[in-house]
C-alpha positions in Angstrom: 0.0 0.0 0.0 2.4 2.6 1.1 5.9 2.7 0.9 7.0 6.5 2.4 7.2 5.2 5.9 9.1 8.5 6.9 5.9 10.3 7.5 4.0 7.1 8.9 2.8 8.9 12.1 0.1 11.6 10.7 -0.1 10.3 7.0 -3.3 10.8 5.8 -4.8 8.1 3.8 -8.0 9.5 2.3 -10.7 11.8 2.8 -14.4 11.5 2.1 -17.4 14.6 3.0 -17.2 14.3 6.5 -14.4 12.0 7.0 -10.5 11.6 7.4 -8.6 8.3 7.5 -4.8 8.2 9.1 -2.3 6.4 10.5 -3.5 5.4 14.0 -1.5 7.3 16.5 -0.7 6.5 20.6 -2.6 9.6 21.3 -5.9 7.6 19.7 -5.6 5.6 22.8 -9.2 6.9 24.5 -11.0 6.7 21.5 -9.4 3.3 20.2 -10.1 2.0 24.0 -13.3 3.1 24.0 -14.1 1.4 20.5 -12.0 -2.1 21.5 -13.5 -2.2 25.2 -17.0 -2.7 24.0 -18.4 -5.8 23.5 -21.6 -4.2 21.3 -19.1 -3.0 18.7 -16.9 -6.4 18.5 -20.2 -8.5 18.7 -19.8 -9.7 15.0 -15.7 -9.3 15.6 -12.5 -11.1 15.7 -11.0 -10.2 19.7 -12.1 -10.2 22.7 -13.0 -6.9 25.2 -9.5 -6.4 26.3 -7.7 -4.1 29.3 -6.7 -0.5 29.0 -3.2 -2.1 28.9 -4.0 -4.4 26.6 -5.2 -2.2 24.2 -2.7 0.1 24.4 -0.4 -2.8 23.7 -2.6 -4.0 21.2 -2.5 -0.3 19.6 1.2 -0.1 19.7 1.6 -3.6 17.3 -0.9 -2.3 15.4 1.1 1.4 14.2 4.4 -1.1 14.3 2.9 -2.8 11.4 3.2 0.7 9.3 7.0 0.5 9.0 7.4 -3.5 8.1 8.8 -4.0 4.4 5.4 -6.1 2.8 3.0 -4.9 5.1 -0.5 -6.8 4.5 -2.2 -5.8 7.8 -3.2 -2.3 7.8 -5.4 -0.7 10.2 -5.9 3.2 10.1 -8.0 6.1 12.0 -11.1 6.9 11.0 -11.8 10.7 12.4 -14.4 13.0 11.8 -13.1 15.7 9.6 -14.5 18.9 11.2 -14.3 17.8 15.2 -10.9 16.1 14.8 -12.9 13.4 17.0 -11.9 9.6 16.8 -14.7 7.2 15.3 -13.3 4.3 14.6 -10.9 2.2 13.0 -10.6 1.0 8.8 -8.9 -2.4 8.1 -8.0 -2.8 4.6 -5.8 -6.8 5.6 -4.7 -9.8 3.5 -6.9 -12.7 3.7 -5.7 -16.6 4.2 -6.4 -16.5 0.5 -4.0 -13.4 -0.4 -7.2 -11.5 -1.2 -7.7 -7.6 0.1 -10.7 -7.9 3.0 -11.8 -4.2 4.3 -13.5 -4.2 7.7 -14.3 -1.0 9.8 -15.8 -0.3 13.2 -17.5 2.4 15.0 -17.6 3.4 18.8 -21.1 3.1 19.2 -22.1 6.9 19.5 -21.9 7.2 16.0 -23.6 4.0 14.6 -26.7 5.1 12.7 -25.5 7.9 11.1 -24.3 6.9 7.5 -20.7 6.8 8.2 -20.0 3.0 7.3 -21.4 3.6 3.8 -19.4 6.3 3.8 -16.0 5.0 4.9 -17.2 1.9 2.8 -17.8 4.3 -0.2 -14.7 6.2 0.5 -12.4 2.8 0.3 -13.8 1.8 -3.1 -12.6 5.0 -4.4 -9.2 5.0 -3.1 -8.9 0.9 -3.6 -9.3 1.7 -7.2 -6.9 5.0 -7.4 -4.1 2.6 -5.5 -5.0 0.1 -8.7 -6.8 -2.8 -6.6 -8.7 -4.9 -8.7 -10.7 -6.4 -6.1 -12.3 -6.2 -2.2 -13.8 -8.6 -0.3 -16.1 -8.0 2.7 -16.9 -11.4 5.1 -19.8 -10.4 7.3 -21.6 -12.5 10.2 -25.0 -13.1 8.8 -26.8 -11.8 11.7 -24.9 -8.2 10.8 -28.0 -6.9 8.8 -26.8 -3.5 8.9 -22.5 -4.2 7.3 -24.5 -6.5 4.9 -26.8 -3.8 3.7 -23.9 -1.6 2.9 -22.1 -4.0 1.0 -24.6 -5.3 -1.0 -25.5 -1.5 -1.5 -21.9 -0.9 -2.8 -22.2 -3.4 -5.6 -20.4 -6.3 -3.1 -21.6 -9.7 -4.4 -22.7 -13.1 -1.9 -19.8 -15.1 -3.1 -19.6 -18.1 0.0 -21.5 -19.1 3.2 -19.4 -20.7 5.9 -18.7 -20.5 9.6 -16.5 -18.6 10.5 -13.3 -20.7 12.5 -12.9 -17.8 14.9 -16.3 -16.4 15.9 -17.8 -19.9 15.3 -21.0 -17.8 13.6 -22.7 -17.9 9.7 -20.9 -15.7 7.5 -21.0 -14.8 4.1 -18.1 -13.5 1.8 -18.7 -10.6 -0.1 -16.7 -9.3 -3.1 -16.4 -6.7 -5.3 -14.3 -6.4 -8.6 -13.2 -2.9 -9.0 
């Protein structure tokens, strides 16, 4: 994805109306606390509600990841453009099958307000200017609201299964850019 690791700290990925995706930050801690400490917003999610020094930890790894030659595992800040606020995080991660896989969460003040069509919207059109040719989406079946926005943004049902490490119905989306 992105190779100038010089400015990895406040690199800004890209923008949409209301929104600004970056590099994650150790000052994101409340905010990325907040977002990994509730067990509504990783209810359809790989990890478990962790410590404040877990997460902190768990943040730490997370920016380490932006300097790694090959990185496949990228997580970035999602904040609200006018409020400099933190509302989440944006995963755009290599599969088990070497295929690109988005997923995003919210802190739960903000869910209902358009943002993950948004931010979904928003990755399409910089998945495309970075020359993807393809993003997949898995979602937990019971997850009416990510499936909506998928299927909304032109993702296709490709495969049903279970997923190994939530144990719950899933169904891989996909979208060819």
């Amino acid at each position: 994805h992105l190779t100038d690791c010089k400015s990895t700290i406040l690199k800004m990925i890209f923008e949409t109306e209301r929104l600004e995706v970056r590099y994650l930050k150790l000052e994101d801690i409340e905010g990325y606390y907040k977002l990994q400490s509730d067990p509504l917003v990783l209810k359809y999610a790989t990890g478990e509600v962790d410590t404040y020094e877990g997460v902190q930890q768990n943040l730490k790894e997370v920016i380490a990841k932006y300097t790694l030659p090959n990185n496949d595992f990228w997580i970035y800040a999602i904040e609200h453009k006018k409020t400099k606020s933190f509302l989440g995080t944006l995963a755009l991660v290599k599969d088990e099958q070497n295929e690109d896989e988005i997923g995003y969460r919210f802190i739960r003040e903000y869910w209902g307000n358009g943002l993950g069509y948004e931010i979904c919207e928003g990755l399409i059109a910089y998945a495309k200017q970075i020359k993807m040719i393809k993003l997949i989406g898995n979602v937990v079946n019971e997850n009416i609201a990510s499936a909506k926005i998928l299927e909304k943004l032109n993702f296709k049902p490709v495969h049903q299964f279970v997923s190994k490490d939530i144990g719950l119905p899933e169904t891989k989306y996909e979208l060819k850019l």
